[in-house]
C-alpha positions in Angstrom: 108.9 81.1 78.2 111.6 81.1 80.8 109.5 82.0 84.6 110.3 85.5 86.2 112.1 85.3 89.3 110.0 88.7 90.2 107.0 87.1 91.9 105.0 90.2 92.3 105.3 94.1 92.7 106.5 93.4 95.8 109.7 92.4 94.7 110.6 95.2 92.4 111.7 96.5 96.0 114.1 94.1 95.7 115.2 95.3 92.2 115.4 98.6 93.0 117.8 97.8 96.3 120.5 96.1 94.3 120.9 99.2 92.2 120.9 101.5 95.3 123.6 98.7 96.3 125.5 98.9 92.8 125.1 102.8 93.1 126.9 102.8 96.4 129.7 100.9 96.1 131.3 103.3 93.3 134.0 105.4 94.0 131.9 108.6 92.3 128.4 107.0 94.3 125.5 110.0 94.0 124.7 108.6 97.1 124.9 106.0 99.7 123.4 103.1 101.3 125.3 101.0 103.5 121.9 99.1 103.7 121.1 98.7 100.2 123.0 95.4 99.4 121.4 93.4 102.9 117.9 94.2 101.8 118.4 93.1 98.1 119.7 90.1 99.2 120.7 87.4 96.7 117.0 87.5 95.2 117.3 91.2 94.3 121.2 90.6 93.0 119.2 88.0 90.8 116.2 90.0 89.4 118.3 93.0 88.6 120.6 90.5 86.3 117.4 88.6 84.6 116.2 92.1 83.8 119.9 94.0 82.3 118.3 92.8 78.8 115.2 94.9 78.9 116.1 97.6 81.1 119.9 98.3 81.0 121.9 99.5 84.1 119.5 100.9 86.2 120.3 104.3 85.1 116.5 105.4 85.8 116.5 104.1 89.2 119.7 105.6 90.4 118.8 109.2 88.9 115.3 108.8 90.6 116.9 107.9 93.9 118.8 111.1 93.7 116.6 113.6 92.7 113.8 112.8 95.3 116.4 113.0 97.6 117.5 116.6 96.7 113.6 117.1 96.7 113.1 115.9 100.2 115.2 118.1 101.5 114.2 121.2 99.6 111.0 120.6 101.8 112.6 120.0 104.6 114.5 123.4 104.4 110.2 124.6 103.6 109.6 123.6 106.8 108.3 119.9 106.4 107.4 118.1 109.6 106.0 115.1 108.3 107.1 112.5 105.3 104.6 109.6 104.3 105.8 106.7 102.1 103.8 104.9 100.6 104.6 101.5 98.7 108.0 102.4 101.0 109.3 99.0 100.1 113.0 98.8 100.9 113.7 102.3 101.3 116.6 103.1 103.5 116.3 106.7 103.3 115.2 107.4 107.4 118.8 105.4 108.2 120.7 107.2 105.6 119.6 110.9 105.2 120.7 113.8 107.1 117.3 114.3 109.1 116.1 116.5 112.0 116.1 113.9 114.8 112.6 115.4 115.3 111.3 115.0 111.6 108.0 112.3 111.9 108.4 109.2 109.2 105.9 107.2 108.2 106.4 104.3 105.9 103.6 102.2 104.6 103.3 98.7 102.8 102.0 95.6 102.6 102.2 93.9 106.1 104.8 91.1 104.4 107.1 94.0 103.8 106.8 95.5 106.8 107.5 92.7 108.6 110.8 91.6 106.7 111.9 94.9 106.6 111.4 95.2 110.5 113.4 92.0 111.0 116.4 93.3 108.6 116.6 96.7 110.1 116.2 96.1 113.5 119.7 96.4 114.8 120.0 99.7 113.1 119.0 103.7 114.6 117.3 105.4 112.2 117.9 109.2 112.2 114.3 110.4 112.7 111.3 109.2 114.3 110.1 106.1 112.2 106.8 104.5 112.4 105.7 101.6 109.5 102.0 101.1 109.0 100.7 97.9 107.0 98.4 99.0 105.0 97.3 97.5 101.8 97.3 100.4 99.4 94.8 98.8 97.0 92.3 98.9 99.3 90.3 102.0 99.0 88.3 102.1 102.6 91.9 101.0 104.2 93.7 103.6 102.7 91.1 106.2 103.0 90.9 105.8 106.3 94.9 106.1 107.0 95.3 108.9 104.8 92.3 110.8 107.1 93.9 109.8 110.2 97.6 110.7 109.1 97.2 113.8 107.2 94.6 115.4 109.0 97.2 115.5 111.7 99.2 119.0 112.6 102.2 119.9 111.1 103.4 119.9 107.1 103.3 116.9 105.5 105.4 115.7 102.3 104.3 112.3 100.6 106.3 110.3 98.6 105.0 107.9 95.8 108.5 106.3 94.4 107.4 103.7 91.7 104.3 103.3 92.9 102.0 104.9 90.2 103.6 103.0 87.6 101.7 99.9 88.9 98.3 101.7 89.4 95.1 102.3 86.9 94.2 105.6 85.9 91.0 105.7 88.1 93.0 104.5 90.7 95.7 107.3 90.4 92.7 110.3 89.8 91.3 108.7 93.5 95.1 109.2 95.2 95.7 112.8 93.8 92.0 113.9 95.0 92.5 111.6 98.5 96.3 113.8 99.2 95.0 116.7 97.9 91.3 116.9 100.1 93.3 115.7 103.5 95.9 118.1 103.4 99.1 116.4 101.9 101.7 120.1 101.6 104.2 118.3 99.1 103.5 115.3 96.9 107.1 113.8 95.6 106.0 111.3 92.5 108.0 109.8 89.4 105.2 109.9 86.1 106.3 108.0 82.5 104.3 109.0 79.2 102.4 106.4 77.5 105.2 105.5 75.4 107.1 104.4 78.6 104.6 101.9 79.1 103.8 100.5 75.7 107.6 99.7 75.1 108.4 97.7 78.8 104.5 96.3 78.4 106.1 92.5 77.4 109.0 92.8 79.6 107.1 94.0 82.8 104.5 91.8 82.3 106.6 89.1 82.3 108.5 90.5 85.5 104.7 90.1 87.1 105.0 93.8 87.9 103.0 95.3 84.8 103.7 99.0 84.0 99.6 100.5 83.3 99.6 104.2 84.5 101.2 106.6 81.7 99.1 110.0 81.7 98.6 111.2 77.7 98.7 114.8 79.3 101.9 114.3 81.7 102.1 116.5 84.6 98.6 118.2 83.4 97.4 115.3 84.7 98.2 116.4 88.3 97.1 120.0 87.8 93.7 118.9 87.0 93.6 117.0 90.0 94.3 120.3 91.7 97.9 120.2 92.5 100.6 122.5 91.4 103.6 121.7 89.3 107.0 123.1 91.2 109.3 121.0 89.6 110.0 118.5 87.0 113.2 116.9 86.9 113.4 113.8 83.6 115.7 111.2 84.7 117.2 110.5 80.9 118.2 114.8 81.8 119.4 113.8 85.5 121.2 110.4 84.7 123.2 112.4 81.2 124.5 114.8 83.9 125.6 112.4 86.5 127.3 110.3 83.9 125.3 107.2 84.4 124.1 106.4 80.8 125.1 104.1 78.0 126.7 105.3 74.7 123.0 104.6 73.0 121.2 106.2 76.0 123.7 109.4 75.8 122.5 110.3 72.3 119.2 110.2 72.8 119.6 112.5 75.8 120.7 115.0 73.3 117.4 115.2 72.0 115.1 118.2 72.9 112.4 117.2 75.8 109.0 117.1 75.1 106.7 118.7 76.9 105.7 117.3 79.9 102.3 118.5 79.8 101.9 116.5 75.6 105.0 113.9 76.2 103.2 112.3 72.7 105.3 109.5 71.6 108.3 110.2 73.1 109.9 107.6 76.1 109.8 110.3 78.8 110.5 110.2 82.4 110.4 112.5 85.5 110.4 113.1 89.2 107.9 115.8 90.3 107.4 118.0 92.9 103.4 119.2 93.5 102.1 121.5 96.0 98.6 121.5 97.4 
């Protein structure tokens, strides 16, 4: 079997760039990110090529990009103070957004990422004030303790979980919606896939190093029993049909009814929420 270039999680940052990059430099772009291509680099041009066979053009990352930006400033016109990313990776969006020059941001990763993502970024003015925070996120008592400190703080604060529960164990998802919802998270922007999501990209991500494991049976129910409540739920396969980023194949399935989000069943389903505390 040929070896991954995708070393770890880590570099699905990487992976996801490339596409912001790609996305950008269309005449139509949903969005864009001047910064997108510099932080992929030639490893995330790479990664995104070994994986076109299992997982197409990206279509999935580029509607997810868009609709939690459209989300983050919903909140932001709600009055939100404060945004928290975690597993921020190579986000760009503090350099690219239209954001009160007031607006607190708070990105958190592994201290590797942090510190490359420093370095690339530090000729550039972000648009807010920016703080990064290494924190290892799979350590309970570490990120306990910053979530105490950070959201117990005044204001209203929105946290953002882009392609990070994807990566996580149940248990360990259950302990992050009670953790946000117990220190006073307002908003909680996350992207959820059903269990079929998972079982079909199980050989491809594994192979990637960057396994797929967390794929509620019950979909967004699973949040609302974890106290939070649904506002919105956006499915990318809906989002990306709209936009006009999918493939012939991709486009018929998208003419198929939804399931329901709270009993996805065996249906390949998708979506970017929007909870409330």
């Amino acid at each position: 079997m040929v070896k991954s270039v995708m070393h770890n999680v880590s570099d699905t940052a990487r992976w996801v760039a490339e596409y912001r990059a790609r996305e950008s430099a269309r005449p139509d772009a949903l969005f864009r990110d001047p910064f997108a291509a510099g932080l992929a680099g030639e490893r995330g041009r790479i990664i995104a090529e070994e994986a076109k066979r299992s997982f197409g053009n990206g279509w999935f990352f580029i509607a997810r990009t868009k609709l939690i930006d459209e989300l983050i400033a919903a909140c932001l016109d709600e009055g939100c103070t404060r945004v928290v990313n975690l597993a921020a990776g190579l986000d760009a969006r503090p350099y690219r957004l239209d954001l009160p020059p007031d607006l607190e941001w708070i990105e958190v990763d592994l201290p590797p990422l942090i510190e490359e993502k420093d370095k690339a970024l530090a000729s550039e003015t972000p648009r807010c004030r920016l703080e990064r925070v290494p924190v290892d996120l799979a350590d309970t008592d570490a990120r306990g303790a910053f979530l105490a400190r950070t959201l117990g703080l005044p204001g209203r604060t929105l946290v953002i979980t882009e392609g990070l529960l994807l990566y996580l164990e149940h248990a360990q998802v259950r302990e992050l919606t009670s953790q946000l919802r117990s220190h006073g998270a307002r908003w909680w922007i996350t992207d959820v896939v059903s269990p079929a999501v998972v079982k079909l990209s199980d050989k491809a991500s594994r192979k990637n190093n960057a396994p797929v494991t967390f794929g509620p049976s019950d979909g967004v129910a699973f949040f609302e029993r974890g106290g939070w409540r649904v506002e919105s739920v956006s499915t990318q396969l809906s989002a990306a049909a709209r936009w006009k980023r999918l493939s012939p194949l991709m486009r018929l399935l998208a003419l198929l009814p939804e399931p329901d989000p709270r009993r996805p069943g065996r249906a390949p389903w998708g979506a970017v929420l929007r909870l409330r505390n």
